[in-house]
Each structure stands twice: as structure tokens, then as C-alpha cells.
FIKESE-635632 format. One line per field, with one value per atom (N, C-alpha, C): residue number from 1; x, y, z; atom name; residue in three letters. Coordinates in steps of 0.02 Angstrom, whole numbers, plus 32768, in hexadecimal, padded with zeros to 4 digits. Last residue first. Example, Ala and Ser with C-alpha at 12.3 -4.5 7.8 and 13.67 -1.06 7.14 Angstrom:
BEGIN
nr = (2	2	2	1	1	1)
east = (8282	82AC	8285	8294	8267	8294)
north = (7F90	7FCB	8002	7EE4	7F1F	7F5B)
up = (8162	8165	818A	8186	8186	8186)
atom = (N	CA	C	N	CA	C)
rest = (Ser	Ser	Ser	Ala	Ala	Ala)
END
This chain:
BEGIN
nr = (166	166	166	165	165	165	164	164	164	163	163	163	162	162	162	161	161	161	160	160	160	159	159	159	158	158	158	157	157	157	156	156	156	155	155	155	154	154	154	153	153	153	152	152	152	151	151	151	150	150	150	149	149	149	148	148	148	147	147	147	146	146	146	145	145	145	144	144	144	143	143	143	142	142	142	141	141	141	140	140	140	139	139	139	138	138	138	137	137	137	136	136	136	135	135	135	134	134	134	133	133	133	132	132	132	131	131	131	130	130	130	129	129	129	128	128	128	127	127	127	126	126	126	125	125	125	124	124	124	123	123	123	122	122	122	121	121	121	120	120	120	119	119	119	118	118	118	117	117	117	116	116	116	115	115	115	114	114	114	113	113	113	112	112	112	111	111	111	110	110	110	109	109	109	108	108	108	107	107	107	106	106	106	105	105	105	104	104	104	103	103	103	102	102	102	101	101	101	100	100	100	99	99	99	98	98	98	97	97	97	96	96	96	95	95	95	94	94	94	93	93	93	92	92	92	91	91	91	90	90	90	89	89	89	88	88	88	87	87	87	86	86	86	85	85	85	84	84	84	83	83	83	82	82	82	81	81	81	80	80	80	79	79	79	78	78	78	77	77	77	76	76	76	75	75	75	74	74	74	73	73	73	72	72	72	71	71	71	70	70	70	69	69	69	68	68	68	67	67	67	66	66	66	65	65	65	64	64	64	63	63	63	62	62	62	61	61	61	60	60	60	59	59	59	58	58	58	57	57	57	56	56	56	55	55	55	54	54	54	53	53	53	52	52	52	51	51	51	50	50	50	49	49	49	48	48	48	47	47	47	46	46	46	45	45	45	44	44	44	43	43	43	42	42	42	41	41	41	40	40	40	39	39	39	38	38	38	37	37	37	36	36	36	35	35	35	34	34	34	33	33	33	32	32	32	31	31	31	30	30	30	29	29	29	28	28	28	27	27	27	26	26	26	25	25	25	24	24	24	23	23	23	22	22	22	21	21	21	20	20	20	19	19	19	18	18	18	17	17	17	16	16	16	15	15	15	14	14	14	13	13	13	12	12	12	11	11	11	10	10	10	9	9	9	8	8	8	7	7	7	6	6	6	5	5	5	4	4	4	3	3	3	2	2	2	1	1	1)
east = (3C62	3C1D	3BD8	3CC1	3CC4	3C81	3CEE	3CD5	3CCC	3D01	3CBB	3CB3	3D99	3D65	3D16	3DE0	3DD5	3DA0	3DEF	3DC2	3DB1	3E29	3DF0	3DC1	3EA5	3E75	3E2C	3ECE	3EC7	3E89	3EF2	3EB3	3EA0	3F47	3F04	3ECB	3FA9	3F7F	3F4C	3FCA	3FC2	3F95	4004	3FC5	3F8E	4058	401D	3FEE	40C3	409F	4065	40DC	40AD	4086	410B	40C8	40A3	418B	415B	4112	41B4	41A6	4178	41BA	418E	417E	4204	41D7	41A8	427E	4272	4229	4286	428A	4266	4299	4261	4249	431B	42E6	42AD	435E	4369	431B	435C	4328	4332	4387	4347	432D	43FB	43E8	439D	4413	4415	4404	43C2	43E3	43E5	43A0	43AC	43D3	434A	4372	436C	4331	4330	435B	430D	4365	4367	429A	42BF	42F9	4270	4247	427B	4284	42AA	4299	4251	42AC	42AD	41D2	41E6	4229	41F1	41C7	41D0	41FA	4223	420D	418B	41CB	41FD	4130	410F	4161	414E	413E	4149	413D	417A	418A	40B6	40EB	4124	407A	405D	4092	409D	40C2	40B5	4057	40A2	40C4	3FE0	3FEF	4031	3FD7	3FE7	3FE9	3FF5	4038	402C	3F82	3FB2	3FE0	3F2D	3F16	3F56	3F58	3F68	3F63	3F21	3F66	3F5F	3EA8	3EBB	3F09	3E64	3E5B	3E8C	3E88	3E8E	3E92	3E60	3E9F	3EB8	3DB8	3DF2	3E35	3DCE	3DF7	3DAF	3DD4	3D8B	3D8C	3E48	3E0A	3DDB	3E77	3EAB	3E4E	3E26	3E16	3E31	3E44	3E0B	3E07	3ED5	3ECE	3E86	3EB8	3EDF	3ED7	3EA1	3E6F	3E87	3F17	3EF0	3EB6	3F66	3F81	3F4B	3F1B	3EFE	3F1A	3F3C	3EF0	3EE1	3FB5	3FB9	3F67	3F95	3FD0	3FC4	3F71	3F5A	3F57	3FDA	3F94	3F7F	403C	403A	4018	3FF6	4001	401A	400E	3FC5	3FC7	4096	406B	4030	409D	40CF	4089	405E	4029	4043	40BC	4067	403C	4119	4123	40C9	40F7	40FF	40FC	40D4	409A	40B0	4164	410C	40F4	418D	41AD	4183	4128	4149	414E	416C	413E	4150	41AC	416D	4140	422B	4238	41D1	424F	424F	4236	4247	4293	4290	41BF	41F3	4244	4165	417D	41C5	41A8	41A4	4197	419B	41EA	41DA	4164	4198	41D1	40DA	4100	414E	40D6	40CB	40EC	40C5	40FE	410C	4054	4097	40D1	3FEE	3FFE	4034	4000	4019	4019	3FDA	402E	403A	3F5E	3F86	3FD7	3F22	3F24	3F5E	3F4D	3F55	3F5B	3EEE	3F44	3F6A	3E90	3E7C	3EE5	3E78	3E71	3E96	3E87	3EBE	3EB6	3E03	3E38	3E85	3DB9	3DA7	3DF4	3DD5	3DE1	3DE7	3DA5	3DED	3E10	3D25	3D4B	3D88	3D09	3CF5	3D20	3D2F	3D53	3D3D	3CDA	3D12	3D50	3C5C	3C68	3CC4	3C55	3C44	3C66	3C6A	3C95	3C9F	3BEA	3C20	3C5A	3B9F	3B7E	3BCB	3BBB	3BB0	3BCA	3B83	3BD0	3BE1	3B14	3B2A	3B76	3AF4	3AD9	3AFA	3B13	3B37	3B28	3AA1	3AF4	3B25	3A3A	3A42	3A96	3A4D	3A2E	3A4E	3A38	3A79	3A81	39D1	3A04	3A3D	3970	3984	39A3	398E	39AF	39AE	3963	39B7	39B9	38CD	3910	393C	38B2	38B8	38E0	38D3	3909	3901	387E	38C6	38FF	3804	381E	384A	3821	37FA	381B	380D	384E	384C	37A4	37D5	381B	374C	3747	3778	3778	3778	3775	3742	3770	379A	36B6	36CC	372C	369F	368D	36CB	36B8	36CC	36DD	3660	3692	36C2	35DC	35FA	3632	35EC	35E7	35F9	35E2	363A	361D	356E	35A0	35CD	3519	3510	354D	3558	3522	3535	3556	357E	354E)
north = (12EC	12E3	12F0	12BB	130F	1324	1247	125C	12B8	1210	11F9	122D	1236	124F	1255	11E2	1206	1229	1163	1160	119A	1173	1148	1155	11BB	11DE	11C9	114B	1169	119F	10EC	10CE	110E	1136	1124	110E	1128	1172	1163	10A1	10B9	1101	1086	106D	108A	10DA	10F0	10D2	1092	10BC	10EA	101D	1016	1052	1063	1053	103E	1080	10C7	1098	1000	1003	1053	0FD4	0FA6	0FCF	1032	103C	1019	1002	103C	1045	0F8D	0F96	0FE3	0FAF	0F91	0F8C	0FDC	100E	0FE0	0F80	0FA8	0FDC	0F20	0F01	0F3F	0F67	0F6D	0F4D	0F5D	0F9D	0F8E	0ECD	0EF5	0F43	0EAE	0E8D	0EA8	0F56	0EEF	0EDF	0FA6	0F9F	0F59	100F	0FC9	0FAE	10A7	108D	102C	1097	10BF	10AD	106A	1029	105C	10B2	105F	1046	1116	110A	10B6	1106	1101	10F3	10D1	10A7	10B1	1148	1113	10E5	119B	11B8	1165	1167	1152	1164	117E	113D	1143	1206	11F1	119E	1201	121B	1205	11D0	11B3	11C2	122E	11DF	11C2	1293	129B	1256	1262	126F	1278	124D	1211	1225	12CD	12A4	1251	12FA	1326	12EE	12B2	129C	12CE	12C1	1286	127C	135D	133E	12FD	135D	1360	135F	1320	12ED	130C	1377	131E	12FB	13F6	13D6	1373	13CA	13FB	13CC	1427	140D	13E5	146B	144D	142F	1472	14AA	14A0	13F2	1424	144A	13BA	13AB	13DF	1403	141E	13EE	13CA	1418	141D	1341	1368	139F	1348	134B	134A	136A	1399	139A	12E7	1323	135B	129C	1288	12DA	12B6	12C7	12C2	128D	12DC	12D7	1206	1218	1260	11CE	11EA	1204	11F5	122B	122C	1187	11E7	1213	111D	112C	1160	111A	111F	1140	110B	1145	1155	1095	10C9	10FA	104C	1042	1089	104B	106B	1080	1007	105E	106B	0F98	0FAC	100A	0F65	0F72	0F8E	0F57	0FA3	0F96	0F10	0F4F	0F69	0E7F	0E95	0ED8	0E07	0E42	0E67	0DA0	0D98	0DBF	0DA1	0D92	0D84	0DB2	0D6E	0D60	0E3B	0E08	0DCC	0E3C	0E48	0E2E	0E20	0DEA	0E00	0E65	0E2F	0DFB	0EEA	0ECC	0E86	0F17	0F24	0EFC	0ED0	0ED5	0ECC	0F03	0EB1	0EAC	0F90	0F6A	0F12	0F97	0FB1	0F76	0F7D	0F52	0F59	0FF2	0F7D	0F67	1044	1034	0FEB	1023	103A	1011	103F	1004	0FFA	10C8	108D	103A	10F9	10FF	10B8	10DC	10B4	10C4	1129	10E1	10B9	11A9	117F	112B	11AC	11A8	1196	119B	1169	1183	1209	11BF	118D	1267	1272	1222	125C	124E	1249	1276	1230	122E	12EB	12A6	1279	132D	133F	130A	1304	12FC	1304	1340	12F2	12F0	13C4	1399	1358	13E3	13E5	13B3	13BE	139B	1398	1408	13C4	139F	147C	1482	142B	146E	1473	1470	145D	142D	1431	14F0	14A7	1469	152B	1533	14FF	14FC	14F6	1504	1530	14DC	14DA	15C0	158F	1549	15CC	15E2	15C2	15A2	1570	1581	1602	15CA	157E	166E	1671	1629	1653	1666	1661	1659	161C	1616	16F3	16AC	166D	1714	1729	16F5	16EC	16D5	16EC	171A	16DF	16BB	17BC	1785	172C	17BF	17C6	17A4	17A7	176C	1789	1801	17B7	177F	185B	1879	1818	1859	1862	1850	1853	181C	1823	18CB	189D	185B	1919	192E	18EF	18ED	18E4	18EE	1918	18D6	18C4	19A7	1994	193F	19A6	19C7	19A1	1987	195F	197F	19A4	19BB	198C	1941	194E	1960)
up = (F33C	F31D	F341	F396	F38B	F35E	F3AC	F3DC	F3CE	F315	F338	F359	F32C	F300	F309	F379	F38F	F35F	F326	F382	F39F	F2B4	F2A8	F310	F2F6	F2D7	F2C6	F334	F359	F334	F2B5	F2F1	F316	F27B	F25E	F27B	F2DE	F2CD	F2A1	F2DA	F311	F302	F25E	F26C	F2A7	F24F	F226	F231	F296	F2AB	F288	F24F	F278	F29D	F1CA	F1DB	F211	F21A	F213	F1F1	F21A	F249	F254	F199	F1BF	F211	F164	F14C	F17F	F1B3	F1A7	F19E	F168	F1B8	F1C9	F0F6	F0F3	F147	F0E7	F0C3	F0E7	F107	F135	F126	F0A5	F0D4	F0FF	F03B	F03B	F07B	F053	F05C	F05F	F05B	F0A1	F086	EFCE	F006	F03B	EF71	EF6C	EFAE	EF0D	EF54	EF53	EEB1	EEA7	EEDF	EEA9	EEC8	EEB1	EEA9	EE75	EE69	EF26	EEEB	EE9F	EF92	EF73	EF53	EF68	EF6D	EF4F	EF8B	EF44	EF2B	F006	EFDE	EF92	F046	F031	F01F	F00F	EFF2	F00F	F065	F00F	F009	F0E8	F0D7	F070	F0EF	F0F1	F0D3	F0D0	F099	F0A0	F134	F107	F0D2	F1AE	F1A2	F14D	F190	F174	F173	F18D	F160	F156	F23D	F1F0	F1B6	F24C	F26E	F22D	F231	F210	F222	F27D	F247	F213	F2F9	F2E9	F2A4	F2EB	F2FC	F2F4	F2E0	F2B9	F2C3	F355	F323	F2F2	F3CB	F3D5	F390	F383	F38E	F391	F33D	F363	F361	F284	F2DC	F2E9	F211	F233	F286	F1FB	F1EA	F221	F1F5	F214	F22C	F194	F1D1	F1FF	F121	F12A	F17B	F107	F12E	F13E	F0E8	F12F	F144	F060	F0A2	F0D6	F02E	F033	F068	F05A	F06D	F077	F014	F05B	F067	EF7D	EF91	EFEF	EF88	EF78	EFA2	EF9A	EFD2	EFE5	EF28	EF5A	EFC2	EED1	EEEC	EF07	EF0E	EF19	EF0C	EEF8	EF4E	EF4E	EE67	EE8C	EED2	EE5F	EE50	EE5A	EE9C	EEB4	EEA7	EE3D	EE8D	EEA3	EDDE	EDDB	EE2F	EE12	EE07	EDFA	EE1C	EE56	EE4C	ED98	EDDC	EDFB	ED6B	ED57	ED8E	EDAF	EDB5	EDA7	EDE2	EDAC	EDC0	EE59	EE45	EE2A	EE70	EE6A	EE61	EE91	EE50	EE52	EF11	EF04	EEC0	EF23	EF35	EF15	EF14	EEF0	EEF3	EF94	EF40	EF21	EFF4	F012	EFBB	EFCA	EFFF	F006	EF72	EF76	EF95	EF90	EF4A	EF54	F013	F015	EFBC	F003	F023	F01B	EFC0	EF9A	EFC5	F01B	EFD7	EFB5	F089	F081	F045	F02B	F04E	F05E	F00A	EFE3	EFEE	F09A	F079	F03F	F0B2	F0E4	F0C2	F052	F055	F07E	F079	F03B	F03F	F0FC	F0F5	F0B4	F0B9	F0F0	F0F7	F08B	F066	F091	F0F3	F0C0	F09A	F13D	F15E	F121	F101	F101	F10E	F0E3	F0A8	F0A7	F173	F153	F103	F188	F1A7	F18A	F141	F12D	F164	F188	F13B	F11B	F1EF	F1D5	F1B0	F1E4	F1FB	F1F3	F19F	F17C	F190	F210	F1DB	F1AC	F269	F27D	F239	F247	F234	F255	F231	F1F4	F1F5	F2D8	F299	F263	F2EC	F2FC	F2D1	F2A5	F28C	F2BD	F2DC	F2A3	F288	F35C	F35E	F303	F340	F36F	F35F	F310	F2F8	F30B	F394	F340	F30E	F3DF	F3E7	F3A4	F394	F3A4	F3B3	F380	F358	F355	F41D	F3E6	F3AB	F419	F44A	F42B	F3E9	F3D3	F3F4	F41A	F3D1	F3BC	F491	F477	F447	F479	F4AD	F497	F459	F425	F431	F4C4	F46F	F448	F508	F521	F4DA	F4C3	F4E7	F4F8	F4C9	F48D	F4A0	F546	F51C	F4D5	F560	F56E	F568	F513	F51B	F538	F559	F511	F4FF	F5BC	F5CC	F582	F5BF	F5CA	F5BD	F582	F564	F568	F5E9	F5BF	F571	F691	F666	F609	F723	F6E9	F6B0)
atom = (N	CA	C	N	CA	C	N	CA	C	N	CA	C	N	CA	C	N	CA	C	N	CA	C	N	CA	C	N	CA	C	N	CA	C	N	CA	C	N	CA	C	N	CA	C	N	CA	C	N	CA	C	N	CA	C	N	CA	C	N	CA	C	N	CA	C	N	CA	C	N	CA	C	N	CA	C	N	CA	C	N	CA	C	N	CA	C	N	CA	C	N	CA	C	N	CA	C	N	CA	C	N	CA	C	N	CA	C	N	CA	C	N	CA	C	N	CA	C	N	CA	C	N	CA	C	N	CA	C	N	CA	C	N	CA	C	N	CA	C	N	CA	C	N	CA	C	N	CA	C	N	CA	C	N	CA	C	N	CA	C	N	CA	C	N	CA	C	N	CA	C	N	CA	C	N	CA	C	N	CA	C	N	CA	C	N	CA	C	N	CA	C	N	CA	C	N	CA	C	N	CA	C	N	CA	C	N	CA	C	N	CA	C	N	CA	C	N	CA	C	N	CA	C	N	CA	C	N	CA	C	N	CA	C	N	CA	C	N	CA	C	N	CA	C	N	CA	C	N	CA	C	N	CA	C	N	CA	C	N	CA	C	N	CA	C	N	CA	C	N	CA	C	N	CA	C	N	CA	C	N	CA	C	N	CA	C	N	CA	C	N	CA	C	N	CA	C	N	CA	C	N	CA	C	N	CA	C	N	CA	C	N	CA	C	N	CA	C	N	CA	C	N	CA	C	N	CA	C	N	CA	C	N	CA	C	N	CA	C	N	CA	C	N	CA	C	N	CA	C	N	CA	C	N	CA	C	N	CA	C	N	CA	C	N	CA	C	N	CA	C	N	CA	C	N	CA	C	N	CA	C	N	CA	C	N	CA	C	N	CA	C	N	CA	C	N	CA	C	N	CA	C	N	CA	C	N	CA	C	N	CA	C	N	CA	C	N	CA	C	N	CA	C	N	CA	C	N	CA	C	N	CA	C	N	CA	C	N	CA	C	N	CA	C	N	CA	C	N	CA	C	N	CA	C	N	CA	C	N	CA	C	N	CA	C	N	CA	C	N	CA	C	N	CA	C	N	CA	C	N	CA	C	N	CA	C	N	CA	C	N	CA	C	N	CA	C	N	CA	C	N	CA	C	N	CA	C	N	CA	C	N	CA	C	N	CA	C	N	CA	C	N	CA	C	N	CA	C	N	CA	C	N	CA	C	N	CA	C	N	CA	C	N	CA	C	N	CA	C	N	CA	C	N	CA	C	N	CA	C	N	CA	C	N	CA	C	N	CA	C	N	CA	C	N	CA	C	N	CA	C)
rest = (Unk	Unk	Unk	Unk	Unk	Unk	Unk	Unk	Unk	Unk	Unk	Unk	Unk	Unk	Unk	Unk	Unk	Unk	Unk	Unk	Unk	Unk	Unk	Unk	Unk	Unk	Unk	Unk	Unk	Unk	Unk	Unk	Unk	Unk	Unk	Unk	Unk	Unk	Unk	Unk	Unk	Unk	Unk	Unk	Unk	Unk	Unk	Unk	Unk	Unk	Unk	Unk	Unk	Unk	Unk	Unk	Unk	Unk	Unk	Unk	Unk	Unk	Unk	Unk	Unk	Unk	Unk	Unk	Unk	Unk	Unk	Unk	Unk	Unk	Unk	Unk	Unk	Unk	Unk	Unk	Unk	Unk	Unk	Unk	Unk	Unk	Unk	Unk	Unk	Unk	Unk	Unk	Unk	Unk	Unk	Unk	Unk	Unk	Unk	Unk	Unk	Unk	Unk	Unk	Unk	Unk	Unk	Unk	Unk	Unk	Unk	Unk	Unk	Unk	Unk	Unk	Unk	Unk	Unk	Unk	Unk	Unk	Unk	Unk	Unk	Unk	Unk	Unk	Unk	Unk	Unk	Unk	Unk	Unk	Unk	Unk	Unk	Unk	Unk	Unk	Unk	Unk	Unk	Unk	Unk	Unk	Unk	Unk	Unk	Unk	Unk	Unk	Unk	Unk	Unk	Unk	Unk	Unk	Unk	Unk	Unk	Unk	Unk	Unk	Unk	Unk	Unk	Unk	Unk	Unk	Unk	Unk	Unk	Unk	Unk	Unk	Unk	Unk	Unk	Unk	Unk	Unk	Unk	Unk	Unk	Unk	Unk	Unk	Unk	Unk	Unk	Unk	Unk	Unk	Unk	Unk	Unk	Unk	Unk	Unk	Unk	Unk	Unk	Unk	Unk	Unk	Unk	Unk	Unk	Unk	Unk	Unk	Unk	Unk	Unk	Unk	Unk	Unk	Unk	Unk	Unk	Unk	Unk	Unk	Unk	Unk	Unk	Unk	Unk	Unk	Unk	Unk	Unk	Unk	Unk	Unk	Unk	Unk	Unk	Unk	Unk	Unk	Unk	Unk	Unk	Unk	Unk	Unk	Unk	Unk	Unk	Unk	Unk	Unk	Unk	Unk	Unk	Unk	Unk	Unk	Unk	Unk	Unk	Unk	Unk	Unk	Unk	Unk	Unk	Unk	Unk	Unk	Unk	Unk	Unk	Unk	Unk	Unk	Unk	Unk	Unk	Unk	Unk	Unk	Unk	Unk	Unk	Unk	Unk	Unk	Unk	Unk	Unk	Unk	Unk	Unk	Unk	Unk	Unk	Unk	Unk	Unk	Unk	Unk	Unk	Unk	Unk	Unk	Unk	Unk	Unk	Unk	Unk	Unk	Unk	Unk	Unk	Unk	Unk	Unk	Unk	Unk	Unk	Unk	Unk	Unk	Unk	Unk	Unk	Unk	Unk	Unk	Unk	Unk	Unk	Unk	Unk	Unk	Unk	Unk	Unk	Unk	Unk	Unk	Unk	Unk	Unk	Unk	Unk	Unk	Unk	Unk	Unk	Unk	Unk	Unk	Unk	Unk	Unk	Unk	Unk	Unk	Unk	Unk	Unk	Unk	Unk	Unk	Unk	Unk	Unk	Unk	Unk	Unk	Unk	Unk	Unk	Unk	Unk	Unk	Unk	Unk	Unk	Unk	Unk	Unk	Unk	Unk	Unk	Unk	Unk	Unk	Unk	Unk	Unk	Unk	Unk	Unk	Unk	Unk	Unk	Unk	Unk	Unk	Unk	Unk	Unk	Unk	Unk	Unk	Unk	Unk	Unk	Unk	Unk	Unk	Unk	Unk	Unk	Unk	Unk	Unk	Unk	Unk	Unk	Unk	Unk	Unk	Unk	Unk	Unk	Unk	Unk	Unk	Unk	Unk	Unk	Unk	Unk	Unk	Unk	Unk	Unk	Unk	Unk	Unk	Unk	Unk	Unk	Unk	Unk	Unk	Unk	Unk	Unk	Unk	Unk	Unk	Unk	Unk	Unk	Unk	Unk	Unk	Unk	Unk	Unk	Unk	Unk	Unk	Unk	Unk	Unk	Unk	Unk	Unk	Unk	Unk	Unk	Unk	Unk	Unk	Unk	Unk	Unk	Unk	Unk	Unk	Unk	Unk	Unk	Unk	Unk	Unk	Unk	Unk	Unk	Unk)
END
């Protein structure tokens, strides 16, 4: 092989080289970043479902369980109301960037607890507007006891499935 094509080759081999290294820490790097976003956009979505999550028991334990009994004053309860609908509005928005960010497994449970999370806050407000007393309210509260258990259920599911997409 005369000392042309061997250069030729060389040359030919080190470009292959470092175009393939290229591409694959091009690769390495845009998984990494879209890793990185995903993190991020479940971790604020979780933390704010969480803090909802919490929210709602505190409303409910107000609502249905002092109040009847003359142990929790009407402001608190409308304040907490109005607290648990921003941030009711703010989980809604981070819903869509998970939707965005999928995949499916996580952003369906995490669309199925947000709509629980509303249907939940709207009777909650009913009955704290309506001032529900005796059997409407224990019907309102059956109600409520039992779409929380299922918020409990999609909060766990989204809290198990999230991890596995990081």
C-alpha cells in the first residue's frame, strides 16, 4: 500500500472516529437533558399533588368531622377552601407538562388524580357554601370519603410509577 491511499485512510478512519464519538455523546447528552427535565417536571408535579393531598384531609377533618360539632370556625374553612383552589389551578397546570413529558403509565394516573383532585375540591366547596347539616352532609361526606380513597390509590400509583421512567 503506497503511502497516499495509507493516508487516505487514516485520514478516512479518524474522521469515522470522531464523527461517531460525536454522535454518540450527542445521544448520551440529549437523553441526559431530557432525563434531567422529566425529573424535574414530576418532581414539582408530585410535590404539589402531595401538598393537595394533604390540603384535602385537612379540609375534610374541618368540614365534616369539627364543624358539626361547633369546633371549626367558617373562615378557616373558606380560607383553606380558597387555598385548595390554587392550588388545585397550579397541580392542573403541572399536569399538562407531565401529559408532555409521558409516558403514558405515569401520565394517565397523574391526569385521573388531577380530575379526582377537582371533583373532590367542588364538593367540598358545595358543602361548605350550601352549609350542609345532618344527612345531606353525611351523604356529601360518604361521597367525599370514598373519591378520597381513590386519590389515595392514584397518588401511590403515580408516586411508583414516576421513579421507573428517570
Amino acid at each position: 500500500m503506497d503511502q497516499g491511499l495509507s493516508a487516505v485512510l487514516g485520514a478516512l478512519v479518524g474522521a469515522l472516529a470522531t464523527g461517531g464519538g460525536a454522535y454518540i455523546s450527542g445521544r448520551y447528552a440529549a437523553k441526559t437533558q431530557k432525563k434531567q427535565a422529566r425529573r424535574e417536571v414530576y418532581r414539582v408535579f408530585l410535590s404539589e399533588l402531595t401538598s393537595v393531598h394533604m390540603q384535602i384531609a385537612k379540609i375534610r377533618e374541618l368540614l365534616f368531622y369539627l364543624n358539626p360539632h361547633g369546633e371549626a370556625d367558617p373562615n378557616t374553612i373558606k380560607a383553606e377552601l380558597a387555598d385548595l383552589k390554587v392550588k388545585v389551578g397550579r397541580l392542573r397546570d403541572l399536569e399538562v407538562g407531565v401529559r408532555l413529558e409521558g409516558p403514558q403509565s405515569v401520565a394517565s394516573p397523574a391526569n385521573e388524580a388531577t380530575r379526582q383532585v377537582s371533583r373532590i375540591e367542588h364538593r367540598l366547596e358545595f358543602a361548605h357554601s350550601r352549609n350542609l347539616q345532618d344527612n345531606d352532609l353525611l351523604r356529601v361526606m360518604e361521597v367525599v370519603e370514598g373519591e378520597y380513597g381513590s386519590l389515595d390509590e392514584l397518588v401511590g400509583r403515580v408516586h411508583c410509577e414516576a421513579p421507573k421512567h428517570l
